[in-house]
ZADORO-487442 format. One line per 4 residues: number of its first residue (from 1); their letters; for each residue x, y, z of N, C-alpha, C. Coordinates in nm, 4 decimals. Layout:
<kolgus>
NUM	A	X:Y:Z:X:Y:Z:X:Y:Z ~ ...
</kolgus>
This chain:
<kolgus>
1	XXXX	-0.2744:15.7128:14.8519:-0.2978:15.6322:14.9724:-0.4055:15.5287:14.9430 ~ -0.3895:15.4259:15.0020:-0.4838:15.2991:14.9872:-0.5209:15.2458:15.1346 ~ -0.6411:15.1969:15.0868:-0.6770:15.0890:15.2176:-0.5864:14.9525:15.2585 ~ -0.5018:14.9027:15.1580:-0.4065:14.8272:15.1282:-0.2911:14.8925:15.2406
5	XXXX	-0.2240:14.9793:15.1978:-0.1494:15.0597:15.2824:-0.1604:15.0783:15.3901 ~ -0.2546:15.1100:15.4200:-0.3375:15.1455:15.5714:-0.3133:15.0428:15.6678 ~ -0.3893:14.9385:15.6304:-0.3894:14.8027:15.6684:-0.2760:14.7339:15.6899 ~ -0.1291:14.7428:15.5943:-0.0021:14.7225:15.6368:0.0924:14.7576:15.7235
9	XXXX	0.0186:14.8884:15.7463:0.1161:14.9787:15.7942:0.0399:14.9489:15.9745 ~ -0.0739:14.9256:15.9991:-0.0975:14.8552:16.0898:-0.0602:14.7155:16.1397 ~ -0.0442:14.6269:16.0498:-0.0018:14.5042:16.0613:0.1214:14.4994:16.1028 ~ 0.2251:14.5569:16.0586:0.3383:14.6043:16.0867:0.3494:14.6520:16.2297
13	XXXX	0.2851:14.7290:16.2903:0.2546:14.7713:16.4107:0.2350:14.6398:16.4692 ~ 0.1067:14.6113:16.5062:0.0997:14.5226:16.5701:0.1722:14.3447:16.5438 ~ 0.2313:14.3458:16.4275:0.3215:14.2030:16.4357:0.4442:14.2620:16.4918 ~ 0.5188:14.3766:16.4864:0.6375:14.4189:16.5451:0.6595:14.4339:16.7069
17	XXXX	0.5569:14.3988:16.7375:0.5523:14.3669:16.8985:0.6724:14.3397:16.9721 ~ 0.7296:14.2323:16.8997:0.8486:14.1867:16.9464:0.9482:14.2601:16.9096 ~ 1.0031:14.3268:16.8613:1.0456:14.4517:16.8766:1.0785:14.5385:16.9196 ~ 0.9061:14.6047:16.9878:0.8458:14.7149:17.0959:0.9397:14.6604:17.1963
21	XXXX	0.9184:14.5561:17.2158:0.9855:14.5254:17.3742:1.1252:14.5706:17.3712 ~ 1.2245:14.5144:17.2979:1.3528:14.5767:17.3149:1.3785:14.6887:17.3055 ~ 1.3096:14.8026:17.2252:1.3340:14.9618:17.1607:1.2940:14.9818:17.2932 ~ 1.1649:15.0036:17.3680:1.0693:15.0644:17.4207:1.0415:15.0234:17.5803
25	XXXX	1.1279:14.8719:17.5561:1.0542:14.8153:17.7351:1.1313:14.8926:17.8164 ~ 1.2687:14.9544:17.8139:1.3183:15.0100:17.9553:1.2398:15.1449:17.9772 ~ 1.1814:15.2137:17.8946:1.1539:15.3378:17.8987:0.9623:15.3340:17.9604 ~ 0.8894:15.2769:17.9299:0.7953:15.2071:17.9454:0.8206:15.1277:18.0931
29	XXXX	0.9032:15.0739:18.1433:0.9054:15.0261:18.2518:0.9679:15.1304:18.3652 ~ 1.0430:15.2413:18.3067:1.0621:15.2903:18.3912:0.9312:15.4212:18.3847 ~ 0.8902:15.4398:18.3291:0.7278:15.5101:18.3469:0.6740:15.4544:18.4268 ~ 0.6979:15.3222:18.4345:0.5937:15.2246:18.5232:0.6382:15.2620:18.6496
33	XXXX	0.7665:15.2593:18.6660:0.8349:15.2462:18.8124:0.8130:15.3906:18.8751 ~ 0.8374:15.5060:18.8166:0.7958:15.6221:18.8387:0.7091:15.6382:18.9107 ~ 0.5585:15.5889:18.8502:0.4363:15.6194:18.9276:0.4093:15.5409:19.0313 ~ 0.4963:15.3977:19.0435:0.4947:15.3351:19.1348:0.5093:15.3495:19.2638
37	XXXX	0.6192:15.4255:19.2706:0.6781:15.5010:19.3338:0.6496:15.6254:19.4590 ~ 0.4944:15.6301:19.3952:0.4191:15.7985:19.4185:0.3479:15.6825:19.5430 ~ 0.3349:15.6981:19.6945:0.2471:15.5857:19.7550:0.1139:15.6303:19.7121 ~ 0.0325:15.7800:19.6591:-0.0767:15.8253:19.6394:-0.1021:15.7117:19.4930
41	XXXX	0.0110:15.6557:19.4262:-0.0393:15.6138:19.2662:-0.1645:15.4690:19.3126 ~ -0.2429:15.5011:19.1839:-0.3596:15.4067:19.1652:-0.3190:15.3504:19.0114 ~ -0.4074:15.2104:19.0335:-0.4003:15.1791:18.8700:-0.4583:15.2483:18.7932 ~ -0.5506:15.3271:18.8271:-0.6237:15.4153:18.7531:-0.5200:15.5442:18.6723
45	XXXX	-0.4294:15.5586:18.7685:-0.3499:15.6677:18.7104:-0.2507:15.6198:18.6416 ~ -0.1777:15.4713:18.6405:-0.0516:15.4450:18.5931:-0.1682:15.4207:18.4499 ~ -0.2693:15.3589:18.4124:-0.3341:15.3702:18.2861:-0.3165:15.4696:18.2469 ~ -0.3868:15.5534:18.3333:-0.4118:15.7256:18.2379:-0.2248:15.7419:18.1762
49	XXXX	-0.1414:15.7250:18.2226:-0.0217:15.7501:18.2374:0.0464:15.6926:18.0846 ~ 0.0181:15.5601:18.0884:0.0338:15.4628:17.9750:-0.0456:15.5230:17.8870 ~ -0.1691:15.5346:17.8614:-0.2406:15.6054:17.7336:-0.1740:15.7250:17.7200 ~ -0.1210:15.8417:17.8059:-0.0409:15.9115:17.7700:0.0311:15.9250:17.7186
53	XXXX	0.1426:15.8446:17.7686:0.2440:15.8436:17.6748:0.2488:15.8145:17.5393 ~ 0.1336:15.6919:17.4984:0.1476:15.5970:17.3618:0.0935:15.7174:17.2936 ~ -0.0231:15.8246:17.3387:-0.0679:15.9218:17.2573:0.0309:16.0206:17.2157 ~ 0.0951:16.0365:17.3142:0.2536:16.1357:17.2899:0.3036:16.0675:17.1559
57	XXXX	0.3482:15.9046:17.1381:0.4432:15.8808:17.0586:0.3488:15.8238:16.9673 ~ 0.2618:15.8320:16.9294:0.1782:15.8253:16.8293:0.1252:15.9552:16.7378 ~ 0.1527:16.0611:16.8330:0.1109:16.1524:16.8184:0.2795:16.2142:16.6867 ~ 0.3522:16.1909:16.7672:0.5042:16.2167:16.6829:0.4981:16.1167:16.5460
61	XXXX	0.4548:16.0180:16.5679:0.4497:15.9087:16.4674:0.3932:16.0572:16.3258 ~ 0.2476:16.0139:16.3738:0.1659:16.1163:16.2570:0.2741:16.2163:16.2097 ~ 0.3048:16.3119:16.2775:0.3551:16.4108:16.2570:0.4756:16.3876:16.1289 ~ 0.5453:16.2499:16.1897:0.6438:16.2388:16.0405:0.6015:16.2302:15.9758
65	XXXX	0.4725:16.0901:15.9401:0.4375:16.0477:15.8533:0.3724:16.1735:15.7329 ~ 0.3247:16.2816:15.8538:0.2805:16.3964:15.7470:0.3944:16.4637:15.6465 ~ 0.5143:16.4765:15.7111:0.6109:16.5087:15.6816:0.6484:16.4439:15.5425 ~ 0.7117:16.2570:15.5788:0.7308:16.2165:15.4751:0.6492:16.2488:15.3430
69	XXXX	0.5327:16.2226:15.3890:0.4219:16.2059:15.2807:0.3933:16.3481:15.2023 ~ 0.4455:16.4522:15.3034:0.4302:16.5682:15.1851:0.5489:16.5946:15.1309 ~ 0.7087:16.5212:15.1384:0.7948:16.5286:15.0805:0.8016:16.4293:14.9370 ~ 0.6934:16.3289:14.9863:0.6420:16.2257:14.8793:0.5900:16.3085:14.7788
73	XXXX	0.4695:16.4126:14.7944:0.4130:16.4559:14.7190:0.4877:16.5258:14.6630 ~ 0.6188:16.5951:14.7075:0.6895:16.7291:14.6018:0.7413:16.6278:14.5305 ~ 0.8123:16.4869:14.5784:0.8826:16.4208:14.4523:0.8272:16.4048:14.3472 ~ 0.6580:16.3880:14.3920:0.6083:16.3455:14.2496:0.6044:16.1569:14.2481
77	XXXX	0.5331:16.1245:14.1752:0.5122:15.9969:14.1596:0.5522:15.9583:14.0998 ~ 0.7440:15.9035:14.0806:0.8477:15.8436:13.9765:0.8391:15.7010:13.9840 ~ 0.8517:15.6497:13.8435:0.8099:15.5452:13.8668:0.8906:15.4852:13.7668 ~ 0.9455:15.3319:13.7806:1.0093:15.2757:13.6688:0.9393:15.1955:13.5332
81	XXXX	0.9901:15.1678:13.4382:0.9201:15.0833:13.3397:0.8251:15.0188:13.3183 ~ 0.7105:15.0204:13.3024:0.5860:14.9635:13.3266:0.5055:15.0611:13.4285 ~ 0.5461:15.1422:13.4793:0.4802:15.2213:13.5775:0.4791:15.2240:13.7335 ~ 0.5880:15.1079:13.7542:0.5354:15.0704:13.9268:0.6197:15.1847:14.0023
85	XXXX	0.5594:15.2438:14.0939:0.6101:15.3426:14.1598:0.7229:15.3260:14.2596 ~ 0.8106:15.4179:14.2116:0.9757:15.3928:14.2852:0.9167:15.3422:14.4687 ~ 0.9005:15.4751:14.4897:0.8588:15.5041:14.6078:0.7460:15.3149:14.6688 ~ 0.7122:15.2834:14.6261:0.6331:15.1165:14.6792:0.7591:15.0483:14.6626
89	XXXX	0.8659:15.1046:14.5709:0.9542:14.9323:14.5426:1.0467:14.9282:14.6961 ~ 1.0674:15.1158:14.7397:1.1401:15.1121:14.8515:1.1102:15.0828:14.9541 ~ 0.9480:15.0696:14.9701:0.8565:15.0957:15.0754:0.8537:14.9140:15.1219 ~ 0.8690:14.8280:15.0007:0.8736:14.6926:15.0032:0.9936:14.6511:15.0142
93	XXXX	1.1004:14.7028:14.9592:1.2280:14.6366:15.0294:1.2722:14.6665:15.1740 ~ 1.1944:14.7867:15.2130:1.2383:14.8178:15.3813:1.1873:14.7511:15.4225 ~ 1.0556:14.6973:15.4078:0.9700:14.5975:15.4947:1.0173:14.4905:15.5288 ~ 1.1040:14.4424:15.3695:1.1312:14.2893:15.3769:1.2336:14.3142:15.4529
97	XXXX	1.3029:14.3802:15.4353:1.4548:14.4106:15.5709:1.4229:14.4633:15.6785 ~ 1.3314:14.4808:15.7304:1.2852:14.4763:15.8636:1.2274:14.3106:15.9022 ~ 1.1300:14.2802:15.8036:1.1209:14.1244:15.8251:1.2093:14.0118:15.8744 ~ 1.2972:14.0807:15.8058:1.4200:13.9488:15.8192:1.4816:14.0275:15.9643
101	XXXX	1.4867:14.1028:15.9846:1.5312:14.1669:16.1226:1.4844:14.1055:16.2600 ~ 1.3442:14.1036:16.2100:1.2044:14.0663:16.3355:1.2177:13.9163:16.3429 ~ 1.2446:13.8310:16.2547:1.2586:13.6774:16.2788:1.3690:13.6522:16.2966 ~ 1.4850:13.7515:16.3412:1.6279:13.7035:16.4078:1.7327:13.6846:16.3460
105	XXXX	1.7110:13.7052:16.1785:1.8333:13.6490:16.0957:1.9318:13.7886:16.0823 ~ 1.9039:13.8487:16.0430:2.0085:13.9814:16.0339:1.9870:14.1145:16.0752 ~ 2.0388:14.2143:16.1366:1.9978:14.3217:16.1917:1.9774:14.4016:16.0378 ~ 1.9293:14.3887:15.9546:1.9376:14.4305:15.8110:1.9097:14.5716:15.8168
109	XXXX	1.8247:14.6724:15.9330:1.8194:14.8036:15.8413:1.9214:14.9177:16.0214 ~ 2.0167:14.8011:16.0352:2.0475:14.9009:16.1492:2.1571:15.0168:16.0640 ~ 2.2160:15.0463:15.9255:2.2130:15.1444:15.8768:2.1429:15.2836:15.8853 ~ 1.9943:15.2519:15.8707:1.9287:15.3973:15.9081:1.9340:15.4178:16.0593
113	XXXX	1.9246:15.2782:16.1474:1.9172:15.3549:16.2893:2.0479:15.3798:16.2892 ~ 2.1520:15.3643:16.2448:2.2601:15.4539:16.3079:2.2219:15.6394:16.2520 ~ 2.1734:15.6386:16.1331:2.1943:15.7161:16.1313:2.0861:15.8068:16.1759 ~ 1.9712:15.7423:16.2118:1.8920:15.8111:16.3009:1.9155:15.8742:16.4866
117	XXXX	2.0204:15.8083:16.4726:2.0648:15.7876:16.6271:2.1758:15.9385:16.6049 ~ 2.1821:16.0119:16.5039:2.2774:16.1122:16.4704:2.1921:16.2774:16.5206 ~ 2.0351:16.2453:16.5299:1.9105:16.3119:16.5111:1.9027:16.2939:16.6636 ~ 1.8732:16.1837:16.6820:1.8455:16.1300:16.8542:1.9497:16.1964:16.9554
121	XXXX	2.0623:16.1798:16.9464:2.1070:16.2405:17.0298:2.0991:16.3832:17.0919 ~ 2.0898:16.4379:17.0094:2.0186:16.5658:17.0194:1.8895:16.5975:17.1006 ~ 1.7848:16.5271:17.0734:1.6557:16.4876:17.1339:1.6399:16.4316:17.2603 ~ 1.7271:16.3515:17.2848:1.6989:16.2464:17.4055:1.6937:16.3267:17.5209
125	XXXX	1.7919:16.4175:17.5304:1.8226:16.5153:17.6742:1.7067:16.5712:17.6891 ~ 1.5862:16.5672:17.6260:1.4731:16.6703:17.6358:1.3907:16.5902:17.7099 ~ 1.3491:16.4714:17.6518:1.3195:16.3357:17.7407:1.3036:16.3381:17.9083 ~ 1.4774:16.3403:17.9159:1.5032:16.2918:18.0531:1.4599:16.4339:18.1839
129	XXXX	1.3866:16.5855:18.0808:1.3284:16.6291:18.2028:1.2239:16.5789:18.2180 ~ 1.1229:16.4616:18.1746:1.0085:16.4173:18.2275:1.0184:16.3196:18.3010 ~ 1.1354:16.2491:18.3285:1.1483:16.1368:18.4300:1.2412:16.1707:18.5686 ~ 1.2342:16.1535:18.6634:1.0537:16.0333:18.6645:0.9101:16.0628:18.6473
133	XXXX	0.8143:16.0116:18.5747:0.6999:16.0871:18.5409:0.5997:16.0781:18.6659 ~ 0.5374:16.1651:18.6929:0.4454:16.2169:18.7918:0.3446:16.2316:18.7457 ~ 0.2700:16.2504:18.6180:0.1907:16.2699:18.6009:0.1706:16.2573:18.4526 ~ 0.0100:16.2242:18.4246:-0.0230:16.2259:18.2684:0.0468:16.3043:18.1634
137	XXXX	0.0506:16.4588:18.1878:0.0991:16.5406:18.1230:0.2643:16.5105:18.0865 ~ 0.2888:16.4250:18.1765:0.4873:16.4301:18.1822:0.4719:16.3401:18.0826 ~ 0.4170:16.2313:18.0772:0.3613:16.1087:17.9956:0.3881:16.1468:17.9025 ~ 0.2713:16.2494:17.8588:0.2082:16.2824:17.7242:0.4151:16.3677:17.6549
141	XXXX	0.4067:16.4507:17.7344:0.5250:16.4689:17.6718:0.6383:16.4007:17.6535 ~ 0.6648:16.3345:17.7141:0.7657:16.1942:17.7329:0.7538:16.1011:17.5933 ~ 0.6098:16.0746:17.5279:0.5682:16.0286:17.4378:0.6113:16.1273:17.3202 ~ 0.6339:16.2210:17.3333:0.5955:16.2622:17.2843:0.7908:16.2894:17.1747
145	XXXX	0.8667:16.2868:17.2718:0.9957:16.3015:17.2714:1.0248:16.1688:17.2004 ~ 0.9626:16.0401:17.3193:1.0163:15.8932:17.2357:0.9797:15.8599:17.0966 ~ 0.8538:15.9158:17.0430:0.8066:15.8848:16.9315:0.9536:15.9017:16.8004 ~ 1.0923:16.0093:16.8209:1.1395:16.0196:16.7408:1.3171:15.8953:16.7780
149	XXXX	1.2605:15.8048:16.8159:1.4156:15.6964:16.9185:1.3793:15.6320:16.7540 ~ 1.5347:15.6228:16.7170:1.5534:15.5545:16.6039:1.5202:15.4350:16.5799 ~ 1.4145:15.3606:16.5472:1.3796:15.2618:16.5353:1.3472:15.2092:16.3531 ~ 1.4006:15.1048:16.2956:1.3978:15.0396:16.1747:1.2492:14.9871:16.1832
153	XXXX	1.1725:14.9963:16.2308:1.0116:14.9139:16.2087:0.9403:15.0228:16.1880 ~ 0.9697:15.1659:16.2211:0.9264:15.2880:16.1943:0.9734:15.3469:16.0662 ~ 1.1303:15.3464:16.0769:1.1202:15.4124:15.8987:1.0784:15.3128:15.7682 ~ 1.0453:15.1211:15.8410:1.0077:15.0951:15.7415:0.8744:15.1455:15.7238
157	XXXX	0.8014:15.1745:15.8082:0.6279:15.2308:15.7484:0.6890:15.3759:15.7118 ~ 0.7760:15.4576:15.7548:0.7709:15.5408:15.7027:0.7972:15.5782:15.5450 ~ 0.8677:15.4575:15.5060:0.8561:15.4567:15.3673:0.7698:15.4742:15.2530 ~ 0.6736:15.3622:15.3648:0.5196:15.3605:15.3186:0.4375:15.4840:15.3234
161	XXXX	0.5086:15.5728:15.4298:0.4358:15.7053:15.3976:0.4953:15.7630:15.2616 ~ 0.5844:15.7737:15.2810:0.6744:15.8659:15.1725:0.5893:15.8016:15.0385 ~ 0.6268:15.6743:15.0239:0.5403:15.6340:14.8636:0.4006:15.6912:14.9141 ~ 0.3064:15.7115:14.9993:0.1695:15.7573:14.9782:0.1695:15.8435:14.8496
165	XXXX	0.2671:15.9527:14.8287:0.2685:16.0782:14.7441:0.2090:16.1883:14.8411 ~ 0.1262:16.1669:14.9698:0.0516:16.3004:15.0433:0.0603:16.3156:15.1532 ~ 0.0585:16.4380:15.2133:0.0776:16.4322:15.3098:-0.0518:16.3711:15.4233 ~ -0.1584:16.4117:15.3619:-0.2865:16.2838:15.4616:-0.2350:16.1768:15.4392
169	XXXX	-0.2023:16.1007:15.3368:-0.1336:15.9940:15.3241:-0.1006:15.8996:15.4463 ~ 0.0360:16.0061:15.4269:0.1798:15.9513:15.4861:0.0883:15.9833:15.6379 ~ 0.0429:16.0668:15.6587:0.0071:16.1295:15.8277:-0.0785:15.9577:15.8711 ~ -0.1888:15.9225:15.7869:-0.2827:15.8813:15.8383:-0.2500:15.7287:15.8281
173	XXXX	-0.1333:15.7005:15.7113:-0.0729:15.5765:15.7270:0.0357:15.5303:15.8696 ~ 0.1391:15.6329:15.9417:0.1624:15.6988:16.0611:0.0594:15.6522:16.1689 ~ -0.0367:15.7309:16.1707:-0.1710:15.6647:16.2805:-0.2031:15.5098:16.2986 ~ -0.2408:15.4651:16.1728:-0.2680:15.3071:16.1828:-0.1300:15.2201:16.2517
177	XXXX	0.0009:15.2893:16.2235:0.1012:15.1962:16.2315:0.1123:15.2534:16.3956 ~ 0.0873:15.3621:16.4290:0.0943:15.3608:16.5488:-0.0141:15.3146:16.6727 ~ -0.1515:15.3050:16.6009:-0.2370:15.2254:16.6788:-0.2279:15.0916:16.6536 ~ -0.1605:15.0210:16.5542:-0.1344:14.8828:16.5826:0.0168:14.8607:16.7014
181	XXXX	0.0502:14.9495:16.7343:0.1576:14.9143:16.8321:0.0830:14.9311:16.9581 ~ -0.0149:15.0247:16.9491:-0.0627:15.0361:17.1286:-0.1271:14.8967:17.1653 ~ -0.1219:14.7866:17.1328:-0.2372:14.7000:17.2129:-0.0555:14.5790:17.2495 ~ 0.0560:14.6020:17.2051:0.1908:14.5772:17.3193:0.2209:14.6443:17.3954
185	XXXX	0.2174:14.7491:17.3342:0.2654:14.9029:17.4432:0.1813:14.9148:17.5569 ~ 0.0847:14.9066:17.5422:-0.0183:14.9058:17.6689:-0.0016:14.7977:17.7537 ~ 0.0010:14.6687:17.7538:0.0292:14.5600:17.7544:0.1871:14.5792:17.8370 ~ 0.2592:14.5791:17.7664:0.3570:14.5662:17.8316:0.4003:14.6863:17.9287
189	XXXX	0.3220:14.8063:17.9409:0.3222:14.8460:18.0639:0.2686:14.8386:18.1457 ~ 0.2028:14.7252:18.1329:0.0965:14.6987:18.2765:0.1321:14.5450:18.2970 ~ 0.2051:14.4601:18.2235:0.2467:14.3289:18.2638:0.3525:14.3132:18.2190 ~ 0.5003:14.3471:18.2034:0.5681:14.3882:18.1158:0.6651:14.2792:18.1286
193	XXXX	0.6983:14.2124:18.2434:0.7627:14.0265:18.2749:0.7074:13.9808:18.1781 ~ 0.5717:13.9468:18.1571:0.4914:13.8418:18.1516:0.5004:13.8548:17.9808 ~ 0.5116:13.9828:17.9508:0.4721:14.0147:17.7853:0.6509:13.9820:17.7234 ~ 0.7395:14.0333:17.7945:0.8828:13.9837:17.7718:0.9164:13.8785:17.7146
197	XXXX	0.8746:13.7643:17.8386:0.8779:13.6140:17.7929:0.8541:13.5668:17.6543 ~ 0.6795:13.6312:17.6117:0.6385:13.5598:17.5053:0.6782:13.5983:17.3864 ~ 0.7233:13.7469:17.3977:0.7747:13.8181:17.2334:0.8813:13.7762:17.2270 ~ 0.9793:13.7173:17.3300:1.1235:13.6618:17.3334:1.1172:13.5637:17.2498
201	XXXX	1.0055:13.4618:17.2428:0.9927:13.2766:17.2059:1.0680:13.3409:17.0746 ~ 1.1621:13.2349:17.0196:1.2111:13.2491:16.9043:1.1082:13.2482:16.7986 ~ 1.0138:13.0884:16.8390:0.8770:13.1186:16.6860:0.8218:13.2455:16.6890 ~ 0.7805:13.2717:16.7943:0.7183:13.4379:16.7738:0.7698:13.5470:16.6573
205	XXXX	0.8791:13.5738:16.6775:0.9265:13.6149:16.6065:0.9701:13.6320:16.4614 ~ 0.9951:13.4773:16.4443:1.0305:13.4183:16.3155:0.8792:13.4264:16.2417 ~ 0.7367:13.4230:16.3507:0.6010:13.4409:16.2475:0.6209:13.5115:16.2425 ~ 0.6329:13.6540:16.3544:0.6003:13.8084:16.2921:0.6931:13.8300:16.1781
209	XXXX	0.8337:13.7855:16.2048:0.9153:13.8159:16.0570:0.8606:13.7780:15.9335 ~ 0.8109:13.6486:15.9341:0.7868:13.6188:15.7433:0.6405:13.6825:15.7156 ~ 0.5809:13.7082:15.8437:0.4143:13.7806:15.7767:0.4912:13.9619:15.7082 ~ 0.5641:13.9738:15.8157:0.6004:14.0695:15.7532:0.6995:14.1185:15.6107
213	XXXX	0.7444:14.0060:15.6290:0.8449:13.9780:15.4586:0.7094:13.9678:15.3434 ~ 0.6514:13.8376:15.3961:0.5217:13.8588:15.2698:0.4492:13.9665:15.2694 ~ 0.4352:14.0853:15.3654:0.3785:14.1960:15.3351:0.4638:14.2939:15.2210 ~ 0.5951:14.2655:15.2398:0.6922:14.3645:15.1412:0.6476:14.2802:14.9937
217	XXXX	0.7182:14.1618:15.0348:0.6879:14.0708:14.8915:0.5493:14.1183:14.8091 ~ 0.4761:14.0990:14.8694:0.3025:14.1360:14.8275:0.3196:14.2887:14.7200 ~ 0.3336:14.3522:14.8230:0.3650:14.4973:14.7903:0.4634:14.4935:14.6395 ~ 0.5309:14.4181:14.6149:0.6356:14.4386:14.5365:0.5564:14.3428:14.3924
221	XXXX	0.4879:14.2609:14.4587:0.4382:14.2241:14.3524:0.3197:14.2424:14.3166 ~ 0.2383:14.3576:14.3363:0.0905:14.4299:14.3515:0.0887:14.4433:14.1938 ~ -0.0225:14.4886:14.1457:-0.0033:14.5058:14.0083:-0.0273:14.6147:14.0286 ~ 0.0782:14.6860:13.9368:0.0970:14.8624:13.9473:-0.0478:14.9755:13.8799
225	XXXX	-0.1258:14.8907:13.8319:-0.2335:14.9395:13.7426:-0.3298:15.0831:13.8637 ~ -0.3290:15.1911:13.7870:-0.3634:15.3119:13.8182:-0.2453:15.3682:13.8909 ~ -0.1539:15.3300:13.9087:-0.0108:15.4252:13.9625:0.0187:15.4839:13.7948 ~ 0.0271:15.4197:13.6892:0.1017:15.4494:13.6273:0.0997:15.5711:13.5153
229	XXXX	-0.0134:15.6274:13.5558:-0.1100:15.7260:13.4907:-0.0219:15.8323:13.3846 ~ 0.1018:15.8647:13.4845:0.2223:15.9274:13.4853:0.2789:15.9494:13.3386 ~ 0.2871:15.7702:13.3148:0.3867:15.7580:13.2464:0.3149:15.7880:13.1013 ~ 0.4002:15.8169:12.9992:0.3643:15.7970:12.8582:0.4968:15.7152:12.7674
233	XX	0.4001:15.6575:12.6967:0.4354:15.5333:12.5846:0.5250:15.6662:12.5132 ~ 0.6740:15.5497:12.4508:0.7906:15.6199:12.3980:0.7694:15.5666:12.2342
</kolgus>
């Protein structure tokens, strides 16, 4: 794991904003509408409500990322010719195919969400006993369910866990990518018209896409020096 990593896997978060909105705005808005609903609700509680939930699905985030990252570690750190580690070359081509996803040109990694959506179905029915949510706790679990909705901006950091090699790794790379999503997520459940509009603008998008392509690119062209420890001269 790197500070490099860390830092991407946040960036990713928070440039995928535009994104959040389509995966996440009906579910998020209907949390909203829920508490709306209650004539006792305060803004005070639809917050508490919103931090709930994002902690729920942040909270699931980690949990893979621990996962990946200790399935990273049984693989072992394989690496091709010169030493650069398999696991970064995949971690950089998912990115860049999520990139190109986020600036509008091709749905490039809806392959894994289908086949994440094979997992989801299963899951979702568990969901729908917390709505309509009433309370923090429904939140928290509600979050807690959405954290696993097949989304391509997630298994691309999750890649990035998996190359960590560990499971702190992968867990704590997970965290960053999920606290760079809470400052839309929050956001767009408390103004969620207003946040629509702007992640819609086509430029929006097309920036978050190429920052995020040059984050794969970067990655791919890092110099592999101390990954390669592994290897020995033939």
């Amino acid at each position: 794991m790197s500070l490099e990593s860390i830092g991407a896997a946040f960036l990713v978060g928070l440039l995928g904003g535009t994104h959040c909105i389509g995966m996440c705005g009906g579910i998020v808005g209907a949390l909203s509408s829920g508490l709306s609903l209650d004539v006792q609700a305060s803004r005070r509680r639809l917050v508490a409500a919103q931090l709930a939930y994002n902690t729920g699905r942040i909270s699931s985030y980690t949990v893979a990322g621990l996962l990946l990252g200790l399935l990273g570690q049984q693989l072992g750190e394989w690496a091709v010719p010169g030493g650069f580690p398999v696991g970064r070359i995949v971690a950089g081509v998912i990115m860049i195919l999520f990139g190109v996803y986020l600036a509008g040109w091709w749905h490039s990694l809806l392959f894994l969400e289908r086949a994440g959506a094979r997992l989801w179905k299963h899951i979702e029915p568990l969901g729908r006993r917390f709505i309509p949510v009433r309370s923090a706790g429904q939140a928290y679990l509600l979050g807690l369910v959405w954290g696993w909705l097949p989304c391509g901006m997630v298994y691309a950091v999750l890649a990035l866990a998996l190359a960590s090699g560990s499971a702190a790794g992968g867990g704590t790379i997970m965290l960053a990518f999920g606290l760079g999503t809470l400052p839309v997520m929050l956001t767009m459940g408390l103004a969620f018209n207003t946040l629509k509009r702007f992640v819609h603008d086509p430029r929006i998008r097309l920036i978050a896409g190429l920052l995020v392509i040059f984050m794969g690119v970067a990655m791919l062209l890092a110099n592999p020096s101390g990954h390669g420890h592994h290897s020995h001269p033939h």
